[in-house]
FILUM-343614 format. One record per residue (C-alpha): residue number from 1; residue in one letter; x, y, z. Coordinates in steps of 0.001 Angstrom, whole numbers, plus 500000, padded with zeros to 6 digits. Example, Ala and Ser with C-alpha at 12.3 -4.5 7.8 and 13.67 -1.06 7.14 Angstrom:
<lomars>
[1, A, [512300, 495500, 507800]] [2, S, [513670, 498940, 507140]] 
</lomars>
This chain:
<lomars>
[1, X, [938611, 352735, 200430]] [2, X, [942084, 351967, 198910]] [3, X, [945360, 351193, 199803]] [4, X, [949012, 351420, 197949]] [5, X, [948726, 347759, 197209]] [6, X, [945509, 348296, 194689]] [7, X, [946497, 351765, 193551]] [8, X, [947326, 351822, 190260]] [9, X, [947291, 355688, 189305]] [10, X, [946587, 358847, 191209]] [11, X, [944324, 361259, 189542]] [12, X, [945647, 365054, 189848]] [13, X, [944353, 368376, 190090]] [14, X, [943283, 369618, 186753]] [15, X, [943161, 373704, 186106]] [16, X, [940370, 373872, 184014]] [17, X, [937104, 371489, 182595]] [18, X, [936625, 373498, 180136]] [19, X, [938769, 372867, 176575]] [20, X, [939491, 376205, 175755]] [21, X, [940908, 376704, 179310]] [22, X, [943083, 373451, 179154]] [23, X, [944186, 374789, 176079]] [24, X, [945412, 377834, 177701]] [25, X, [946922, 376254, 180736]] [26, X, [948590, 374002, 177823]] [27, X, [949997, 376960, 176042]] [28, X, [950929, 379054, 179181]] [29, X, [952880, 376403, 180681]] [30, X, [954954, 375945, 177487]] [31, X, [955946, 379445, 177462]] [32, X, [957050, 379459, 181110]] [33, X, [959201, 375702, 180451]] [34, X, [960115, 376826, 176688]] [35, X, [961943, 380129, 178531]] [36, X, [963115, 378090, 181635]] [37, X, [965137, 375854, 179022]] [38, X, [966383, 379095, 177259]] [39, X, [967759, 380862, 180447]] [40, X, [969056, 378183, 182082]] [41, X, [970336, 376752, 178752]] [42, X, [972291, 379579, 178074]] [43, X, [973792, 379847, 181404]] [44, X, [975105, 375844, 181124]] [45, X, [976673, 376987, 177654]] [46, X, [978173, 380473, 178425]] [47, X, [979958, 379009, 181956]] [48, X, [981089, 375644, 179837]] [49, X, [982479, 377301, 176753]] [50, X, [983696, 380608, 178456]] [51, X, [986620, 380158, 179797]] [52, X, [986598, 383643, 181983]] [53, X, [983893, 381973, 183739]] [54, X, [985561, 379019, 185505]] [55, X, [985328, 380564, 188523]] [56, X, [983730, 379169, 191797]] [57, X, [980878, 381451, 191238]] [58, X, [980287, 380319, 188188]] [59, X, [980660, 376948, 188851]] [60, X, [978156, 376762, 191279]] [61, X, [975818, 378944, 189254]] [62, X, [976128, 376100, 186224]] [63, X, [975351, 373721, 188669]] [64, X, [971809, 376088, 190219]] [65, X, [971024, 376008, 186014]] [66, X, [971343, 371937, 186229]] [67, X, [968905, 371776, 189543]] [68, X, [966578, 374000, 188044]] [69, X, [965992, 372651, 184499]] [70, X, [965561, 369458, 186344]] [71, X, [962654, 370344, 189015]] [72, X, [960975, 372109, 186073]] [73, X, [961185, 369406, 184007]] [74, X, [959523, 367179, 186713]] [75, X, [956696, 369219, 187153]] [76, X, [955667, 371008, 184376]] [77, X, [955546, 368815, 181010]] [78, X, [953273, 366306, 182968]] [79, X, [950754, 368795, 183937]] [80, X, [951425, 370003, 180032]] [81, X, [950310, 366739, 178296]] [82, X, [947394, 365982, 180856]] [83, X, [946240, 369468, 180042]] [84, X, [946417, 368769, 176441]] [85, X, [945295, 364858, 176324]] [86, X, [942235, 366115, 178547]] [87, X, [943257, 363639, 181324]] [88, X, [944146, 363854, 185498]] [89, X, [946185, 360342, 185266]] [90, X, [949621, 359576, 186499]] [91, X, [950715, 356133, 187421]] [92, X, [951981, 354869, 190492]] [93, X, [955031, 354401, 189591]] [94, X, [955164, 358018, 187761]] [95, X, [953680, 359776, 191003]] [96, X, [956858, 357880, 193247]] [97, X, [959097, 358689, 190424]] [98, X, [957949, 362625, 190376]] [99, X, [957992, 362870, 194885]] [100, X, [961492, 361558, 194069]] [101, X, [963555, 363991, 191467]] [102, X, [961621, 367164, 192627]] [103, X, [962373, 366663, 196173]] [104, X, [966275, 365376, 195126]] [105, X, [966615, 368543, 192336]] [106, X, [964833, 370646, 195512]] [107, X, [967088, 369508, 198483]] [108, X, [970172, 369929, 196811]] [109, X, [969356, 373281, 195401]] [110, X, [968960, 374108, 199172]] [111, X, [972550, 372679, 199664]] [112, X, [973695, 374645, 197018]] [113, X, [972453, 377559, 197517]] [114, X, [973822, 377363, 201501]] [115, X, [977728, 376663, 199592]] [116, X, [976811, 379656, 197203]] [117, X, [976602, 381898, 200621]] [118, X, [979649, 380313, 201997]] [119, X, [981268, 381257, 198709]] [120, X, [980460, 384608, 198783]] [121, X, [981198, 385261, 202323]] [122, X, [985011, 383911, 202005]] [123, X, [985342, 386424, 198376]] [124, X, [984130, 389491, 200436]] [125, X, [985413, 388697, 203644]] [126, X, [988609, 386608, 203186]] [127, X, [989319, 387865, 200103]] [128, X, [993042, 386753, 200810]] [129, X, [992194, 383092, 201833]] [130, X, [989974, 382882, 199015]] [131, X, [992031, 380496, 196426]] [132, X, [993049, 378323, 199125]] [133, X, [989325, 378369, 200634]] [134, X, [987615, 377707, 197547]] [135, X, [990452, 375766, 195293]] [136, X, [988788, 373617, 192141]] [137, X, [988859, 370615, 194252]] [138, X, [987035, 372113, 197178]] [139, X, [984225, 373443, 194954]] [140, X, [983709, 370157, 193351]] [141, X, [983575, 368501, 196583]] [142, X, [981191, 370662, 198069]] [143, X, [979307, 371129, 194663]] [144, X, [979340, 366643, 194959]] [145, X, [978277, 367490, 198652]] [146, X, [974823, 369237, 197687]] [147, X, [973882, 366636, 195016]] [148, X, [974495, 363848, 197646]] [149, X, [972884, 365717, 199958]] [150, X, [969328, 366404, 198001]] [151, X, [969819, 362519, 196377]] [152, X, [969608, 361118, 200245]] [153, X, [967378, 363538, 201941]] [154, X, [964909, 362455, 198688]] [155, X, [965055, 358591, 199226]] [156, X, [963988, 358785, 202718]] [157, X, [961121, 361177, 201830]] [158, X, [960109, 358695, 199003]] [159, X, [960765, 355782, 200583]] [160, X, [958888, 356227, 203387]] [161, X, [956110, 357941, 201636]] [162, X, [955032, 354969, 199334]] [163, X, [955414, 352642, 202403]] [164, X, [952526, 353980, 203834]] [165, X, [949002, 352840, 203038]] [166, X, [946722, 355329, 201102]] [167, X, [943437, 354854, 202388]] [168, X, [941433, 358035, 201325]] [169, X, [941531, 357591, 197478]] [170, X, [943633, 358529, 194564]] [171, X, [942976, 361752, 193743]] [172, X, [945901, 364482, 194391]] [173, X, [944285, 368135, 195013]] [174, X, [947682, 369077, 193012]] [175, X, [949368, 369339, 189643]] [176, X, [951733, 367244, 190367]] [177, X, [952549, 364498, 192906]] [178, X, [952780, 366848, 196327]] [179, X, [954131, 365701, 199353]] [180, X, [951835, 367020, 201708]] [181, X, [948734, 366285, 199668]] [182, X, [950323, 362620, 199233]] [183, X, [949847, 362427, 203149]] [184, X, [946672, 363730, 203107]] [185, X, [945687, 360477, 201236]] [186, X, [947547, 358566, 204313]] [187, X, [946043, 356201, 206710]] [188, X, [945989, 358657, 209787]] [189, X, [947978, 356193, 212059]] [190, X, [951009, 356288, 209445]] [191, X, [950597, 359858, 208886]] [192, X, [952590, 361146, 212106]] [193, X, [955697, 359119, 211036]] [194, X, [956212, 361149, 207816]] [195, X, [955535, 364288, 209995]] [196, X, [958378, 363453, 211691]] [197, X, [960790, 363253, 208987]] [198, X, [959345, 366668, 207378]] [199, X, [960048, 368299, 210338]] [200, X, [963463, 367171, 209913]] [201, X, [963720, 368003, 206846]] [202, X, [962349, 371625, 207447]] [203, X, [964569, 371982, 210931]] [204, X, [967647, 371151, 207597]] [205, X, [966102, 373776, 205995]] [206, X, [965691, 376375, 208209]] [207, X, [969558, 375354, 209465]] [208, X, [970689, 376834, 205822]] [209, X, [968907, 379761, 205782]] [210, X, [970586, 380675, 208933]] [211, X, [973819, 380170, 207782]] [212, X, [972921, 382234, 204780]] [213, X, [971414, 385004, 206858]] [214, X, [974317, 384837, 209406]] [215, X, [976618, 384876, 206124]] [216, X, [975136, 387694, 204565]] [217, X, [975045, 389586, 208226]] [218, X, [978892, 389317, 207897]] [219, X, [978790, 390235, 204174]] [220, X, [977047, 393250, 204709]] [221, X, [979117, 394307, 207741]] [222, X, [982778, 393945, 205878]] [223, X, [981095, 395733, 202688]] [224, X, [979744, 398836, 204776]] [225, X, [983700, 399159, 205810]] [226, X, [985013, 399132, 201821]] [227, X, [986112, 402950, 201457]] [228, X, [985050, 402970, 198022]] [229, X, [981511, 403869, 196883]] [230, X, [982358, 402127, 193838]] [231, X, [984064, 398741, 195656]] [232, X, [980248, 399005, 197547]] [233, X, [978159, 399152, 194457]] [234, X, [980038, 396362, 193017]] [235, X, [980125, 394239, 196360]] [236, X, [976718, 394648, 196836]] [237, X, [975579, 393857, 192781]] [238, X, [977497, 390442, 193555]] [239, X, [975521, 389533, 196434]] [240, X, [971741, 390906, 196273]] [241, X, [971004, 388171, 192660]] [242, X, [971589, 385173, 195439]] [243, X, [969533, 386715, 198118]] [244, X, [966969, 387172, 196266]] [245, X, [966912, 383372, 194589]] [246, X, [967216, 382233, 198422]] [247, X, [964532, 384352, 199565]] [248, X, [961995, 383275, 196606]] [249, X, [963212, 379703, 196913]] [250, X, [963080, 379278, 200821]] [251, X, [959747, 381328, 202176]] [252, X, [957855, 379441, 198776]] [253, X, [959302, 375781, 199988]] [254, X, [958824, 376774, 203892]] [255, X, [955098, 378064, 203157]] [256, X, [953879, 375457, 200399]] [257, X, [955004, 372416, 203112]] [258, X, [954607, 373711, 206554]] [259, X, [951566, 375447, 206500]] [260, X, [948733, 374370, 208848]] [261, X, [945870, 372499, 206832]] [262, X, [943256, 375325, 207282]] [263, X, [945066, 377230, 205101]] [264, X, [944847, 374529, 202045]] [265, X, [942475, 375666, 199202]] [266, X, [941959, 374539, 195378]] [267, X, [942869, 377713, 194833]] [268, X, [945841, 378542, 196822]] [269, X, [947664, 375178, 197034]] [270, X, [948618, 375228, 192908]] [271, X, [949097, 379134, 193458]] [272, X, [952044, 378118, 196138]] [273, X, [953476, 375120, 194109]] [274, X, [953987, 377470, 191258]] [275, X, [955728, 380119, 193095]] [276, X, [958449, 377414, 194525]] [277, X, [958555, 374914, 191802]] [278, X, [958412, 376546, 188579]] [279, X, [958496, 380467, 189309]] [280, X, [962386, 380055, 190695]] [281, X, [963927, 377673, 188154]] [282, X, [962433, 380730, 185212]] [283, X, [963313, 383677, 187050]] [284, X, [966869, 383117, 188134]] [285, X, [968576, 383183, 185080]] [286, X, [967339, 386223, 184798]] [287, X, [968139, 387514, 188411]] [288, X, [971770, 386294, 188002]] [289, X, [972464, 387532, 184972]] [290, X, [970181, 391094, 184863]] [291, X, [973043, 393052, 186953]] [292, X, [975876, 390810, 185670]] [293, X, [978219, 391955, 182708]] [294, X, [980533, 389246, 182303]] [295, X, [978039, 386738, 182036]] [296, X, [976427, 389481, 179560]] [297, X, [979936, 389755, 177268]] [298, X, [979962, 385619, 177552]] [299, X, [976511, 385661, 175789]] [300, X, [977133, 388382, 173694]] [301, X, [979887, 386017, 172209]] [302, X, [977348, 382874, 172254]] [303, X, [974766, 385253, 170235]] [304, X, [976413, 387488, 167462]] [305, X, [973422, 389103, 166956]] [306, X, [973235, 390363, 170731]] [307, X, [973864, 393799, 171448]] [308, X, [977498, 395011, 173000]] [309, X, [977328, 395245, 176769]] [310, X, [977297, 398666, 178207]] 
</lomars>
């Protein structure tokens, strides 16, 4: 029996014993951050240097590309180099750093995300209201908004994580430092305060996604009206890449950290961290920018080499 006070490391989850396997893992992983960085790389530089893209779209977009290269980057190197040193170590202090930027990068991209609906509503159905709606100084402030937002929502979670007592050992049935497997480490009588403030957290949660469903209920309504097969097609192409990001992100998040403990397995608990925390942040520069031609022509301008858009 432990407690935070003698902890000195947590011991997490390891993929494979076997070398070969670790090796894999190693290598698999690198591919998945090594394309992350790309996408969301390229993103960051076409909406900075293109000057067609200073748009609120695009502007919250850059900042979705900032959230996700940092939640990846939380995650996924660590598990990297213990997969590669042959080790399941983190350090206290690394664990409590780790809980803290993936649930900050996490919250806010919630935030964001919720804004990115709000955006899109006011384009498609106050198209008229929509430079005084979404002027530069309202997207900043509700782009500041989301950031503060994830930043406060993640120093309560962290704070009042590593102020409970861990009195069922060190080791982490996860890849990285979990929330919900932290707890399971808990002393049982400080376990149901924590509960409390995930169910706040999740009641947060479950607030955006209404707004975004209500939004896009709206959406779809005012672009079912638009005469023009064409106007449709083009209404809908600029609204279906976020849906689908919110959809991935929130039903991963929702399942991975509200689902009853009788569904926790060795197997299934890494399966669901991958699908919110590193499956999103490589997959939605691709979503935004598969349909998307201006973002296309601004990397066709980055990258010589890259064919014309057609």
């Amino acid at each position: 029996m432990s407690n935070s006070s003698s902890l000195n490391e947590f011991l997490l989850l390891a993929f494979a014993d076997k070398r070969e396997l670790q090796l894999l893992h190693f290598l698999l992983f690198l591919g998945i951050y090594l394309a992350a960085l790309l996408g969301n790389g390229l993103i960051i530089t076409a909406v900075t240097c293109d000057h067609h893209l200073h748009t609120p779209m695009y502007f919250f977009l850059l900042n979705l590309s900032l959230l996700d290269l940092g939640s990846i980057s939380v995650t996924v190197p660590k598990s990297m180099a213990n997969s590669l040193w042959d080790t399941r170590a983190i350090f206290y202090s690394g664990c409590a750093t780790q809980v803290f930027l993936l649930l900050f990068f996490l919250s806010a991209e919630c935030s964001l995300l919720t804004v990115m609906a709000y955006d899109r509503f006011v384009a498609i159905c106050k198209p008229l209201h929509y430079g005084a709606l979404m002027g530069s100084g309202a997207c900043v402030k509700m782009g500041a908004a989301a950031w503060v937002s994830g930043f406060l929502n993640s120093l309560l979670h962290t704070a009042n994580t590593f102020s409970i007592p861990f009195c069922q050992g060190n080791v982490v049935e996860q890849f990285f430092c979990e929330l919900p497997q932290l707890l399971k480490l808990s002393c049982s009588d400080s376990y149901l305060r924590e509960i409390g403030v995930i169910v706040v957290s999740a009641c947060l949660v479950f607030g955006c996604f209404v707004f975004i469903v209500l939004s896009y209920v709206q959406i779809f309504t005012a672009v079912l009206r638009i005469p023009s097969e064409q106007g449709r097609h083009k209404a809908f192409y600029m609204c279906l890449p976020h849906l689908a990001v919110v959809s991935l992100f929130v039903s991963t998040v929702l399942v991975a950290h509200l689902k009853p403990p009788s569904f926790s397995s060795p197997v299934l608990d890494p399966v669901v961290a991958v699908l919110y925390a590193v499956l999103p942040p490589t997959v939605n520069p691709l979503i935004y920018s598969l349909r998307n031609k201006e973002l296309k022509e601004a990397l066709r301008k980055l990258l010589p080499r890259m064919p014309s858009v057609p």
